[in-house]
C-alpha positions as CSV (number, residue, x, y, z in Angstrom):
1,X,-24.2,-52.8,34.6
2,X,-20.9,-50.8,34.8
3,X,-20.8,-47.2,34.1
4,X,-19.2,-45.4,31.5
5,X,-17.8,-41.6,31.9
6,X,-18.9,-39.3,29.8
7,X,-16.0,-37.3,27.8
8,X,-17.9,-34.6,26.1
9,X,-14.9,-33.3,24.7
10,X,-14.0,-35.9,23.0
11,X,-17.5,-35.9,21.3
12,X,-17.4,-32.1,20.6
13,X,-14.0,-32.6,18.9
14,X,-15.9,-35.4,16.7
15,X,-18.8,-33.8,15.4
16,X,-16.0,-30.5,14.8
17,X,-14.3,-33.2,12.4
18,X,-17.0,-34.3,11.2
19,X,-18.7,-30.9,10.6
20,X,-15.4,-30.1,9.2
21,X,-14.9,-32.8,6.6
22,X,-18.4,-32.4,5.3
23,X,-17.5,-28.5,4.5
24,X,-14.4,-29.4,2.8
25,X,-16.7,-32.0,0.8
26,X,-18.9,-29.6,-0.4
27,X,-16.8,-26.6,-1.2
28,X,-14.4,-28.8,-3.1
29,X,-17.5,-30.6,-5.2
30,X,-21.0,-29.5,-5.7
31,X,-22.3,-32.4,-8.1
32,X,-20.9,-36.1,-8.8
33,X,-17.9,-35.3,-11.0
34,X,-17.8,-31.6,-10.5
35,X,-14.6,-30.0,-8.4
36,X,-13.4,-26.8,-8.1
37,X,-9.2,-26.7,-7.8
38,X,-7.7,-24.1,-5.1
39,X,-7.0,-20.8,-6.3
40,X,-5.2,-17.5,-5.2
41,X,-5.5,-14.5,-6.8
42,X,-2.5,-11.7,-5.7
43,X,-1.8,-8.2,-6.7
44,X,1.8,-6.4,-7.3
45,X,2.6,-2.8,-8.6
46,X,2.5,-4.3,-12.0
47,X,0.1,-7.0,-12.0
48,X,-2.4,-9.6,-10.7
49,X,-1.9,-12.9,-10.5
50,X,-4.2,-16.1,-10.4
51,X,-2.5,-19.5,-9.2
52,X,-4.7,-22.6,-9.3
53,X,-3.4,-26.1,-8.2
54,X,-4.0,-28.8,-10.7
55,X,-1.8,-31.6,-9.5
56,X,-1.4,-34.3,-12.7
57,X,-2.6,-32.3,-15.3
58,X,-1.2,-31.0,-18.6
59,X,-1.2,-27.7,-20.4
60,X,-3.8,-30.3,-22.6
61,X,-6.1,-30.9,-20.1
62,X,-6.6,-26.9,-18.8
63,X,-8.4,-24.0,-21.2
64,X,-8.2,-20.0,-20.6
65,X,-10.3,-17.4,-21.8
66,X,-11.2,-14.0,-21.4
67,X,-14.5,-12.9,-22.4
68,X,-16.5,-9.4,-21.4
69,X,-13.7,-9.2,-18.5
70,X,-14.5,-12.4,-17.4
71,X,-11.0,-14.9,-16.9
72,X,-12.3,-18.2,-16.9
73,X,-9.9,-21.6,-16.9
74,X,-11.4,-24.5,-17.2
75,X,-10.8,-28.5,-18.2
76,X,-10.9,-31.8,-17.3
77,X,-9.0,-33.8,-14.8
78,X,-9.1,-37.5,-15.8
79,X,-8.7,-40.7,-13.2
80,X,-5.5,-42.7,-14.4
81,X,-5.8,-46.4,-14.1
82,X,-4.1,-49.0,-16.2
83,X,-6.0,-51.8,-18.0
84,X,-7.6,-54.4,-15.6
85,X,-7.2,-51.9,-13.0
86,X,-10.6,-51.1,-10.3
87,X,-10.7,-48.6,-8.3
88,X,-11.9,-49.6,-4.9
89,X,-11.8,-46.4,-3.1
90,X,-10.2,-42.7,-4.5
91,X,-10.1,-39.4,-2.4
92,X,-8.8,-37.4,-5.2
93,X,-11.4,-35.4,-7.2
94,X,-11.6,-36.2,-10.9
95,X,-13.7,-34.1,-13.5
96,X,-14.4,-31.5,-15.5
97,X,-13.7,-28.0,-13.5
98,X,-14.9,-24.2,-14.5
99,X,-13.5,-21.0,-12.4
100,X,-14.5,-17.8,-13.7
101,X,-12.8,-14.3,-12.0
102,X,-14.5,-10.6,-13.1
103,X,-11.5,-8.8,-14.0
104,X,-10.9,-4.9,-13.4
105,X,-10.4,-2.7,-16.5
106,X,-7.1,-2.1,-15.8
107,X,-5.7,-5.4,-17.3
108,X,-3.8,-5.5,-20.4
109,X,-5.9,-8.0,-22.1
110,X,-2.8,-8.7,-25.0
111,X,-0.6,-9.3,-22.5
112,X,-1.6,-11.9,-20.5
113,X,0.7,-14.7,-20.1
114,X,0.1,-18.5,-18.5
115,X,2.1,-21.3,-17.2
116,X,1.6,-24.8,-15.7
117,X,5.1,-26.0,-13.8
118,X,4.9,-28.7,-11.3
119,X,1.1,-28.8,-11.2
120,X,0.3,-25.0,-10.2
121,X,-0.6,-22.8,-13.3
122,X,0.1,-19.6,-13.4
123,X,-2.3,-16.8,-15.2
124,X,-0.2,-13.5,-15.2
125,X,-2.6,-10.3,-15.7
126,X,-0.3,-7.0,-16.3
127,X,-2.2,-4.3,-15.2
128,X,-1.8,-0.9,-18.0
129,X,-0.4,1.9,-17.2
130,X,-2.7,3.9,-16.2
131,X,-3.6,1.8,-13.2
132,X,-0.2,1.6,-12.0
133,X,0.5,3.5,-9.2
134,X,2.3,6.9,-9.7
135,X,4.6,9.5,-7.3
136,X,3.7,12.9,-7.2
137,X,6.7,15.3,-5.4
138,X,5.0,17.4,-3.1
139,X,7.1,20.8,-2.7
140,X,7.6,22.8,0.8
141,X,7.5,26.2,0.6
């Protein structure tokens, strides 16, 4: 019987990956054909923006609304395969897809604008005026 070092390192660094790859799992989807796309939302002087990564899909496939406050986009993202085609294995997440964001007063509702270029839409949220901030001159006497 010949022995075998042990390299605990190399096991830590597999359960990290593994650990890892199950997170990434379950934040991406919660329930068989459920996924949640990658989103940043960003602030300016002027506005907020929300960017959500939808690789593949069309202006079609993706639905805004604004509700109570509430920004929600939502839609489908459908598997593409051509007749007579099986899929034997996909890593790619395919489903319908719901985000909703609470948004601050301060948003001109009537102004909101969207776009979807190169698979990254978009949502522009101009803040009103009266959240923007303002200068006040202070005088030295």
């Amino acid at each position: 019987m010949a022995l075998v070092g042990w390299r605990p390192l190399d096991e830590l660094m597999r359960v990290h990956d593994e650990v890892s790859r199950l997170f990434r799992s379950f934040l991406q989807r919660t329930e068989e054909g459920t996924w949640y796309p990658d989103m940043d939302i960003a602030e300016t002087e002027d506005a907020f923006y929300v960017r959500a990564e939808l690789p593949g899909m069309s202006k079609d496939d993706v639905k805004i609304t604004l509700q109570d406050s509430v920004l929600t986009i939502s839609g489908e993202k459908k598997c593409q395969t051509t007749d007579g085609e099986t899929l034997l294995r996909t890593e790619r997440y395919y489903g319908p897809f719901q985000r909703s964001f609470t948004l601050p007063s301060s948003v001109q509702v009537d102004a909101i604008t969207a776009t979807l270029e190169n698979g990254v839409l978009t949502v522009k949220l101009p803040k009103a005026e009266e959240a923007k901030p303002k200068s006040v001159p202070i005088e030295v006497e």
